[in-house]
C-alpha positions as CSV (number, residue, x, y, z in Angstrom):
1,X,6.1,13.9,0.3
2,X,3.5,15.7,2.1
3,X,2.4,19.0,0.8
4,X,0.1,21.8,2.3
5,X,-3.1,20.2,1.5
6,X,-3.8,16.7,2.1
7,X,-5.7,16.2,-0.8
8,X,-3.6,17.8,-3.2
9,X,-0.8,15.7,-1.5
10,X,-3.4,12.6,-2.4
11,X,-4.0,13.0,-5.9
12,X,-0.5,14.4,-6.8
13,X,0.9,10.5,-5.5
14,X,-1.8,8.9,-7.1
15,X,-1.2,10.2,-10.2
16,X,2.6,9.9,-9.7
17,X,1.4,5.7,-9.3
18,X,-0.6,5.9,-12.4
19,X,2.5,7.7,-14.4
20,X,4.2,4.7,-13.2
21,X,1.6,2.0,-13.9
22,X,1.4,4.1,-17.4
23,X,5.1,3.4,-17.8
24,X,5.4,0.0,-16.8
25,X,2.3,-1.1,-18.8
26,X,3.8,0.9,-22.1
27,X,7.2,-0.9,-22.2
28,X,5.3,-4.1,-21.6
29,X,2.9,-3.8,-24.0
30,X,5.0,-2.6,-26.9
31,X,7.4,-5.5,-26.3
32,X,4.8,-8.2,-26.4
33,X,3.9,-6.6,-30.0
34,X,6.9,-6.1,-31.6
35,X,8.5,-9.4,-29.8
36,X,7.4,-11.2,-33.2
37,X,10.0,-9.2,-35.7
38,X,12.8,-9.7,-33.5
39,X,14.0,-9.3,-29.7
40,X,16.6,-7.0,-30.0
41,X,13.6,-4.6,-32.0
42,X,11.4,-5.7,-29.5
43,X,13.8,-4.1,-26.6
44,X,14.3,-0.6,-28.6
45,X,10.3,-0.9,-29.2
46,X,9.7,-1.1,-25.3
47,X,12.1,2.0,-24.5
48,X,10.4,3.8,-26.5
49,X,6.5,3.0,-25.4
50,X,8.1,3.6,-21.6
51,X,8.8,7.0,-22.6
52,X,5.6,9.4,-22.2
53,X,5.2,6.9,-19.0
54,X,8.8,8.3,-17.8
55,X,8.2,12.0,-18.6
56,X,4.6,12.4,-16.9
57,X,6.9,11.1,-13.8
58,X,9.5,13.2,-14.5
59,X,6.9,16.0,-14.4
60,X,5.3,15.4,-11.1
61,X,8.6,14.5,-9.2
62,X,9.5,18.3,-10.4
63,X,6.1,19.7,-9.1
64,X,7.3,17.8,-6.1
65,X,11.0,19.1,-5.8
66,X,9.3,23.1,-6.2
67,X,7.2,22.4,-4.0
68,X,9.6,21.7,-1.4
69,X,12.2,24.3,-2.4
70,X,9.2,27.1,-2.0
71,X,8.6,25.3,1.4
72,X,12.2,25.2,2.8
73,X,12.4,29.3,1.3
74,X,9.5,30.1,3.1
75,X,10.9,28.1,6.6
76,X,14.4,30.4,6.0
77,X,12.6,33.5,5.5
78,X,10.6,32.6,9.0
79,X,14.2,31.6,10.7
80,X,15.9,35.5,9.2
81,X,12.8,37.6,9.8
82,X,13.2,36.0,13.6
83,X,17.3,36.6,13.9
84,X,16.6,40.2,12.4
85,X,14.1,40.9,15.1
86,X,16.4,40.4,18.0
């Protein structure tokens, strides 16, 4: 999504690739160590390392979603102040 500012538009989907690298990498790494006590705890031990991965995108996706709400409110309000001037 693009936002007002280029670079803020910049580092907000860098840091949205970096929650995701985060994510990926946790689940990954936490199954690799507990992959030796058992699979099935291995699997439960990945969800649960992809977790603060998951919620740091969750937050930026809903930066993302205001961000376009304010935009598309501020777009109407341009399209009613214009009908209510004719």
């Amino acid at each position: 999504m693009k936002l007002s500012s280029p670079l803020l538009s910049f580092l907000l989907n860098f840091l949205l690739g970096v929650a995701w690298a985060f994510a990926i990498a946790g689940a990954i790494i936490t199954f690799y160590l507990y992959m030796g006590v058992s699979l099935i705890f291995a699997f439960f031990a990945a969800l649960i390392g992809i977790l603060p991965g998951l919620l740091f995108v969750l937050f930026i996706e809903y930066f993302f979603m205001k961000q376009e709400h304010l935009y598309e409110l501020q777009k109407q309000s341009r399209l009613i102040e214009e009908l209510l001037r004719k």
